[in-house]
VEXRO-927120 format. One record per residue (C-alpha): x, y, z; residue in three letters. Coordinates in pm, whole numbers. Layout:
VEXRO-927120
R        X        Y        Z   residu
R        X        Y        Z      ALA
...
//
This chain:
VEXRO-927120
R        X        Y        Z   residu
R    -3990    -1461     1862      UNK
R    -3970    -1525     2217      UNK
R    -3729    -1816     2158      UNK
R    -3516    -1588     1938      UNK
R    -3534    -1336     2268      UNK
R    -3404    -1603     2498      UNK
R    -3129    -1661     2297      UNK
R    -2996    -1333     2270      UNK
R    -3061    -1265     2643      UNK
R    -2812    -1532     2720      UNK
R    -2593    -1449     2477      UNK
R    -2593    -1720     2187      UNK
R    -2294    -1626     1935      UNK
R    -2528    -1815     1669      UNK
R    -2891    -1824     1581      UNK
R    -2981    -2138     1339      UNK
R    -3309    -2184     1121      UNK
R    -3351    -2512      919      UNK
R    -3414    -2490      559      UNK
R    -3494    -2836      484      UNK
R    -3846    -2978      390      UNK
R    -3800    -3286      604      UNK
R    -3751    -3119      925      UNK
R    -3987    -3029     1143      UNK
R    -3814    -2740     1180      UNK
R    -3824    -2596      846      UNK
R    -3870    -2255      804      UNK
R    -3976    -2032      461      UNK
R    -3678    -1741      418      UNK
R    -3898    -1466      440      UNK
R    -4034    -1580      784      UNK
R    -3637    -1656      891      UNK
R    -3543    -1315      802      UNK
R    -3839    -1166      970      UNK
R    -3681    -1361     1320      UNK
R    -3345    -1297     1236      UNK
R    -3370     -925     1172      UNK
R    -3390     -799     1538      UNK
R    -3095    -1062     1659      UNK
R    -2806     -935     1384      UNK
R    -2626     -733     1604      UNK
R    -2584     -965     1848      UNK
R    -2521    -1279     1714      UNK
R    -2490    -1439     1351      UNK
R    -2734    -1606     1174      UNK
R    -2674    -1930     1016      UNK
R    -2839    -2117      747      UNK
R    -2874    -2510      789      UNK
R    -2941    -2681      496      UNK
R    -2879    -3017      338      UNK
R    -2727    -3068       10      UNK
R    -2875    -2750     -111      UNK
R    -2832    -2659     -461      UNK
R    -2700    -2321     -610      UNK
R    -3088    -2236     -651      UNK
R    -3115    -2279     -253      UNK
R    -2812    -2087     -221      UNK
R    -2902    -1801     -402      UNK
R    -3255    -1724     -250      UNK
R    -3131    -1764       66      UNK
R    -2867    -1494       39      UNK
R    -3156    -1284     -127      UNK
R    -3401    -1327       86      UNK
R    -3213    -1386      480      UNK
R    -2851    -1301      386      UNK
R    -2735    -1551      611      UNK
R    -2357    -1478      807      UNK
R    -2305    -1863      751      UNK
R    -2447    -2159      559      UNK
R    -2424    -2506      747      UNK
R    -2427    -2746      546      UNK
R    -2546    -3126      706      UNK
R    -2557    -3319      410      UNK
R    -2356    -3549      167      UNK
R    -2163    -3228       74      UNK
R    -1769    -3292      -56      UNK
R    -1499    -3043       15      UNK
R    -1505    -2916     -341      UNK
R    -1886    -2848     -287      UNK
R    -1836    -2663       39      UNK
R    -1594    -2450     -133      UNK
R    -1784    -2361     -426      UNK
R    -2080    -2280     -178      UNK
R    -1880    -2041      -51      UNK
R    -1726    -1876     -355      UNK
R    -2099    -1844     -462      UNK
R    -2253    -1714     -147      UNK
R    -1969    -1490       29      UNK
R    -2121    -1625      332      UNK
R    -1913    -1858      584      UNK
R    -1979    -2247      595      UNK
R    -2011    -2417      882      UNK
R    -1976    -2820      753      UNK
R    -2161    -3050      985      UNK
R    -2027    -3386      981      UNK
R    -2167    -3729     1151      UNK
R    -1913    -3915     1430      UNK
R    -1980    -4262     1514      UNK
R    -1560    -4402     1511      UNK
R    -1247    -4248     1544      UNK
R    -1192    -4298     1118      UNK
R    -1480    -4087     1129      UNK
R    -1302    -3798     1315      UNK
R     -981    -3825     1045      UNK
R    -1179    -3780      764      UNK
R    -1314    -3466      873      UNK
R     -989    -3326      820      UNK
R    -1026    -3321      435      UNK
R    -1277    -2980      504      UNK
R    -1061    -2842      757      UNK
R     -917    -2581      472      UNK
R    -1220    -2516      274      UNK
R    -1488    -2463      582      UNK
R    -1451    -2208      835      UNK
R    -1594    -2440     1080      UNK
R    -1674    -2771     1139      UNK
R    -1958    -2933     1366      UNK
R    -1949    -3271     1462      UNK
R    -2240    -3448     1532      UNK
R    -2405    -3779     1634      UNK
R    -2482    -3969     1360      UNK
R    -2900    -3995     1279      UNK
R    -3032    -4393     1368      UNK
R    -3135    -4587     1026      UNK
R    -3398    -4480      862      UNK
R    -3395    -4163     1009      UNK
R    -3555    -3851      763      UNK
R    -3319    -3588      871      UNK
R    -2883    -3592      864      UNK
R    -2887    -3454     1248      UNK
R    -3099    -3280     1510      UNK
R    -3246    -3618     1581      UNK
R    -3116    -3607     1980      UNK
R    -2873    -3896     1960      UNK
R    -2578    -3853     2173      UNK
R    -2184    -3826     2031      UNK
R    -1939    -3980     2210      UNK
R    -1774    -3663     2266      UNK
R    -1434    -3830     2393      UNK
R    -1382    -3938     2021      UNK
R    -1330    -3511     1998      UNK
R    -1086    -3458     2274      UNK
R     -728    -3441     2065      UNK
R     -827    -3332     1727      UNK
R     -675    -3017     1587      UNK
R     -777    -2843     1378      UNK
R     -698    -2486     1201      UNK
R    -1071    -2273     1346      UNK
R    -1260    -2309     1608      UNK
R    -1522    -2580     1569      UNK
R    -1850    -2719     1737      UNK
R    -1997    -3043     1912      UNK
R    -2330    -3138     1823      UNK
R    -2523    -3459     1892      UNK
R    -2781    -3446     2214      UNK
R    -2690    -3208     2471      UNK
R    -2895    -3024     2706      UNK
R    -2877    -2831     2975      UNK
R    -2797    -3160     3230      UNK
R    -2496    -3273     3035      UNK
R    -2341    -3009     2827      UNK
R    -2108    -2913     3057      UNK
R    -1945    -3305     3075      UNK
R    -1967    -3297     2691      UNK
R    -1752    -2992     2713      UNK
R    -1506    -3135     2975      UNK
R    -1484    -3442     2757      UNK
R    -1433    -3342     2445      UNK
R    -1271    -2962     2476      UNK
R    -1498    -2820     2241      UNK
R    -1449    -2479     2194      UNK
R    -1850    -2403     2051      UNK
R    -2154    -2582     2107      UNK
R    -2464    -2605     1943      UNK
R    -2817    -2735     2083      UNK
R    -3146    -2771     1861      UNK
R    -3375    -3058     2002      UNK
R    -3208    -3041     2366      UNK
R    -3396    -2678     2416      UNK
R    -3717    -2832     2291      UNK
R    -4050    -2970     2423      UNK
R    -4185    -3110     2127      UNK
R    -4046    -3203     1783      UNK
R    -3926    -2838     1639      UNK
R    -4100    -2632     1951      UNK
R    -3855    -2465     2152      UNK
R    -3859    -2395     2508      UNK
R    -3702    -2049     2657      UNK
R    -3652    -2160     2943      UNK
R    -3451    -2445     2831      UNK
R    -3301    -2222     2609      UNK
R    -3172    -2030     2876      UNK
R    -3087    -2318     3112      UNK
R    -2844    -2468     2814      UNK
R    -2669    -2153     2802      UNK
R    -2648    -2097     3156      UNK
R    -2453    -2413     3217      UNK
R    -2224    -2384     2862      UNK
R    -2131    -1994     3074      UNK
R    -2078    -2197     3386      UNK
R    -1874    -2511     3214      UNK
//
């Protein structure tokens, strides 16, 4: 809870909890909603999953009633749409940049997600899509257009999100392992560090 509490107290738009096994991160739905139940009028609560299935879908709009569901997987734009249909929730469609033919392709969701995140893509081998801490070269960002806001991903922290902005013109940000001290602990005061320098960028 106290991480939840730092985020709110320096004004995070979004609050994220991982709902995938692999991650050390992962979190039940009943314990998400429990965290996410004090923040809901102040920010919106996303979902992160990875290539969840309608059974996924449907517990965790029972169970947290999510604002958005990210989705960080394999996911094509007819699947992001049909999440959507099914859930009523926003998606937020992560999507790994490593080249500039990367970047172009993530046009094709541009009309089906509300918004888009681009992150670094995970090294080989890796067990998780994202979240890993490996940077994006967030230059590869800085004329895309697109029809919503959108967010850069990909290892930032307090020390360097405010070049990452200046690089790539990101309107949103998001931070998960940058704010940490350990593999899926989070750190307040990095918490509020990161969003103290994306208010000062």
């Amino acid at each position: 809870m106290q991480t939840v509490d730092a985020a709110l107290r320096g004004g995070a738009d979004f609050l994220g909890f991982v709902f995938f096994a692999a991650s050390a991160r992962h979190i039940a739905p009943a314990a998400a909603a429990a965290l996410a139940r004090p923040a809901r009028a102040q920010a919106k609560i996303v979902a992160i999953t990875v290539n969840p299935d309608d059974a996924l879908l449907d517990r965790l709009m029972s169970e947290l009633a999510p604002d958005f569901i990210q989705m960080h997987g394999q996911e094509s734009p007819s699947r992001v749409r049909a999440a959507a249909l099914r859930t009523g929730a926003g998606v937020i469609k992560a999507l790994s940049v490593e080249t500039a033919d990367d970047v172009r392709r993530a046009q094709a969701y541009d009309s089906v997600a509300d918004h888009l995140m681009f992150d670094a893509k995970a090294p080989p081998g890796s067990a998780v899509p994202g979240g890993t801490g490996e940077a994006i070269d967030a230059s590869l960002l800085s004329q895309i257009r697109l029809a919503r806001p959108w967010f850069l991903a990909g290892g930032l922290d307090p020390w360097n999100v405010a070049g990452a902005l200046k690089a790539s013109g990101a309107p949103m940000v998001d931070v998960s392992s940058g704010v940490e001290r350990g593999a899926g602990l989070k750190d307040p005061a990095l918490i509020h560090s990161f969003l103290e320098a994306v208010r000062r960028a």
